[in-house]
KEZAKE-874119 format. One record per atom (N, C-alpha, C, O): x, y, z. Coordinates in steps of 0.02 Angstrom, whole numbers, plus 50000, padded with zeros to 5 digits. Each point is the difference from the previous one (the first is absolute). Layout:
XYZ/...
***
This chain:
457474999850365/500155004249943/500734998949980/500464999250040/499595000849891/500764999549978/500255006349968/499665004849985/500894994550007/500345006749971/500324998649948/500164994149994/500065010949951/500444997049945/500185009749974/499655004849984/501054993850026/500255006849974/500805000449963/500524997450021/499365006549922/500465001949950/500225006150007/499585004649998/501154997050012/500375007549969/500254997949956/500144994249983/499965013149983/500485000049932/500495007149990/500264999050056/499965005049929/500225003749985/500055003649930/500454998349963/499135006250019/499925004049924/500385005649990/499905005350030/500484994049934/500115006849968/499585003949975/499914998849940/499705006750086/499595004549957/499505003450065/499924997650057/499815008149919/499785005250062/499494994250040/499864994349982/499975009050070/499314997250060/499255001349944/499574995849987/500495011149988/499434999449970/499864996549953/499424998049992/501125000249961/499954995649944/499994991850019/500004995149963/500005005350091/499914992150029/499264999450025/499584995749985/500355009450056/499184999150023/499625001749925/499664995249983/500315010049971/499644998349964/499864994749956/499524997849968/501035001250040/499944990349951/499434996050012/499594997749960/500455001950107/499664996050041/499395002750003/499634998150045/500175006749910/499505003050023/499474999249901/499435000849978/501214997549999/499764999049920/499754993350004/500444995750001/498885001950003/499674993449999/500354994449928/500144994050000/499915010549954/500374996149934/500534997550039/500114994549977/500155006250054/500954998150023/499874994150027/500424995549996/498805003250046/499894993950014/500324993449968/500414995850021/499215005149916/500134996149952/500524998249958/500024995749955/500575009550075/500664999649949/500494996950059/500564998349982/499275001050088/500344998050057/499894993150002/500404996350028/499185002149951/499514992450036/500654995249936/500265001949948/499794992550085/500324994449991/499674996749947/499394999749997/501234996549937/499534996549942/499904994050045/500294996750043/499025003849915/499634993450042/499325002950033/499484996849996/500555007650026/499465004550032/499875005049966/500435004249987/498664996349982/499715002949959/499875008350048/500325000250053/499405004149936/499835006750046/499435003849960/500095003849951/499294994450079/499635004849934/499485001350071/499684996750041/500505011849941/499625007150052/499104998649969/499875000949941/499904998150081/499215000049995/499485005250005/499425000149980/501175007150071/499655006549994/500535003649964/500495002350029/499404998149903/500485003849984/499825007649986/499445002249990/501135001450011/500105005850008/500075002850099/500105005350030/499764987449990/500305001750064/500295004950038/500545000449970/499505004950089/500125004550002/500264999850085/499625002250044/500974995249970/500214997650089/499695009250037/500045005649975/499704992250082/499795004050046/499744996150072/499714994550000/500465009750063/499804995750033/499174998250008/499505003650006/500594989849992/499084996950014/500064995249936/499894994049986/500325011649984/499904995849919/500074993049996/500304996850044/499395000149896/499974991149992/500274997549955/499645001749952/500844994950026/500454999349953/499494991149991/499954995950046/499865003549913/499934993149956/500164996749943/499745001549946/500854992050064/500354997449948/499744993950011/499624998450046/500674996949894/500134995450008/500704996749988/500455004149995/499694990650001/500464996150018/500154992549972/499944995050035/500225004849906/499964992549988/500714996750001/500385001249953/499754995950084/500874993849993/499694991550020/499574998450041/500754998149922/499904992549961/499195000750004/499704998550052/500025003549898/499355001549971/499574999550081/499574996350023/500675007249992/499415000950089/499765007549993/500405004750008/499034996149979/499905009949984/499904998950096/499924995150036/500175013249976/499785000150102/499985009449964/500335003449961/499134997350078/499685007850014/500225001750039/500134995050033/500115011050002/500465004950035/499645006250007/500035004149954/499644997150097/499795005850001/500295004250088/499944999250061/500475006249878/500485003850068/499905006450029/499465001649976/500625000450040/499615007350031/500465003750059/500094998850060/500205006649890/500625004150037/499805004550047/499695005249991/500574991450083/500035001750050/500505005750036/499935001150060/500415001449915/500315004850004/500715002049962/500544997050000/499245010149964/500645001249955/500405006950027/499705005349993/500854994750033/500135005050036/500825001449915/500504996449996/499385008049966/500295000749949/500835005550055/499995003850048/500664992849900/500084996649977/500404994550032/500504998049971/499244998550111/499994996750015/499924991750030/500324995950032/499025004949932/499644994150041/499344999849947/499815004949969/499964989950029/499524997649944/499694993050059/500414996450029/499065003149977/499964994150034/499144997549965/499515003649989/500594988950001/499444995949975/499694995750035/500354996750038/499135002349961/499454994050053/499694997649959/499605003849972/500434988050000/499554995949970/499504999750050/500034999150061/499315002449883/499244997450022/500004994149986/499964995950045/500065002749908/500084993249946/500374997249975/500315002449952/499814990850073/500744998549973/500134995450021/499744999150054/500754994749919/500094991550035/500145000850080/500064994450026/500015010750017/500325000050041/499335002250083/499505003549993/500694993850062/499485001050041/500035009550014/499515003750006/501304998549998/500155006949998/500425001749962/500194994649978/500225010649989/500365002549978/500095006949995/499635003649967/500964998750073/499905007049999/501135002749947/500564998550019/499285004249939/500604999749978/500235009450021/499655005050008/500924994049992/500355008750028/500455000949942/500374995249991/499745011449954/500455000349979/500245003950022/499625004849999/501114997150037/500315004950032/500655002849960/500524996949993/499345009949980/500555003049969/500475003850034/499765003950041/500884996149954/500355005350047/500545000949950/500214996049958/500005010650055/500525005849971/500654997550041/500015002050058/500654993249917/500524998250012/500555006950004/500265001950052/499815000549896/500515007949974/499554999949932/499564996249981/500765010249988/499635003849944/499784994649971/499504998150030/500684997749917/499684995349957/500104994050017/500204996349955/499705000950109/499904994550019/499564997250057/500035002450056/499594992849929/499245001250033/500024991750041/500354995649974/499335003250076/499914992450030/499194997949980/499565002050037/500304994449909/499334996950002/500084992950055/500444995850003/498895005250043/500004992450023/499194997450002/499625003650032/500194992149945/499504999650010/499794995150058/500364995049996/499145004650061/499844995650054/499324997549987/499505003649998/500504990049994/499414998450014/499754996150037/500174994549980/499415004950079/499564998150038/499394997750001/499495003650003/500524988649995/499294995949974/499984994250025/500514996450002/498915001650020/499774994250024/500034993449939/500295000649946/499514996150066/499934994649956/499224995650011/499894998150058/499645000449893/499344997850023/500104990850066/500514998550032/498964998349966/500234994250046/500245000050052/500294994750012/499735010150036/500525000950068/500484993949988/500334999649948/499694994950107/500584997449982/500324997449939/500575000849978/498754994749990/500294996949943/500155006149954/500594999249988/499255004949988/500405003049954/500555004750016/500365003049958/499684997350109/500765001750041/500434994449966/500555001749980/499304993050012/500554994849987/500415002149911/500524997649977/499125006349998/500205002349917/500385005149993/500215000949943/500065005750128/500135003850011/500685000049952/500015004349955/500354992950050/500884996149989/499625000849895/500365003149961/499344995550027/499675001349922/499945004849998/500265002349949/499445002450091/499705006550003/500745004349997/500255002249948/499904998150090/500675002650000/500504999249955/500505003750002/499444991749956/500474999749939/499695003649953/500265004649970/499174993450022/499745004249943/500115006050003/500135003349949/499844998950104/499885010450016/500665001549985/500095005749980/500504990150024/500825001950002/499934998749927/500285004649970/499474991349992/500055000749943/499995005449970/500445003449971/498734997550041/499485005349974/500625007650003/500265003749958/499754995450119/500335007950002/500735002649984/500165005949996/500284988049996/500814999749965/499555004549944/499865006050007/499954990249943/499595003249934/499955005350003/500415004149980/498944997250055/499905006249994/500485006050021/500065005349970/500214993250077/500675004450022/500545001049938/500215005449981/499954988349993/500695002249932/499545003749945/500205005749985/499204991849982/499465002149954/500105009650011/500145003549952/499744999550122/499715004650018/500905004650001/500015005449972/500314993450044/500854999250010/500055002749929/500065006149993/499914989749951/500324999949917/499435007849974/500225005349977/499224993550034/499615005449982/500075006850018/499935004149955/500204998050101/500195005950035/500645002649989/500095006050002/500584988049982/500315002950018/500215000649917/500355004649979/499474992049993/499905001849910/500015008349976/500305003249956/499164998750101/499635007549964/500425005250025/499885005949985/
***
């Protein structure tokens, strides 16, 4: 299993950070140009059990994603488990914490296998850039928005 984890630091309450994350649209305003985001159950509604299904298209590759929130302990902890998804596992953690009055630590951890035991162990070093990509993004994206309002 590999690991890949981001902090950041927000200006703006705990609750206004977990609910973000809790607005399925924000998906789509976080995600990196280049990477399409279109929710497939919409009107979506996070609870635990619940099944979140998107898709996903970057350099014209669509991939189905079907995630299913494994535990939301508000306004803490949000945690996701792909059913479905390029990956053999993936379990992602978003962890919110209350720094002083208006300053909050987002970090997100994620924990996922990769399909191919060894040979696709060998792509890991890919895998891992992408996610630092992915999540710089989404971290400044999520940063400018919050601390806007």
């Amino acid at each position: 299993m590999s690991i890949y984890e981001k902090t950041s630091l927000v200006e703006c309450s705990l609750e206004a950070l977990y609910n973000f994350h809790l607005e399925m649209e924000n998906l789509k305003a976080i995600s990196p140009k280049g990477i399409k985001v279109t929710l497939l159950n919409e009107g979506f509604v996070p609870k635990e059990g619940a099944i979140l299904r998107l898709k996903t298209i970057k350099n014209f590759i669509p991939i189905i994603w079907e995630v299913r929130i494994e535990k939301m302990d508000a306004p803490n902890l949000l945690v996701d488990v792909a059913m479905k998804s390029p990956f053999k596992s993936w379990k992602h953690s978003h962890i919110f914490t209350q720094i002083d009055e208006n300053l909050c630590e987002l970090k997100d951890l994620v924990e996922y296998t990769l399909p191919f035991g060894f040979v696709g162990s060998l792509f890991n070093f890919f895998v891992q850039y992408e996610l630092r990509s992915m999540f710089e993004f989404r971290h400044l994206i999520t940063k400018q928005i919050l601390e806007e309002k």
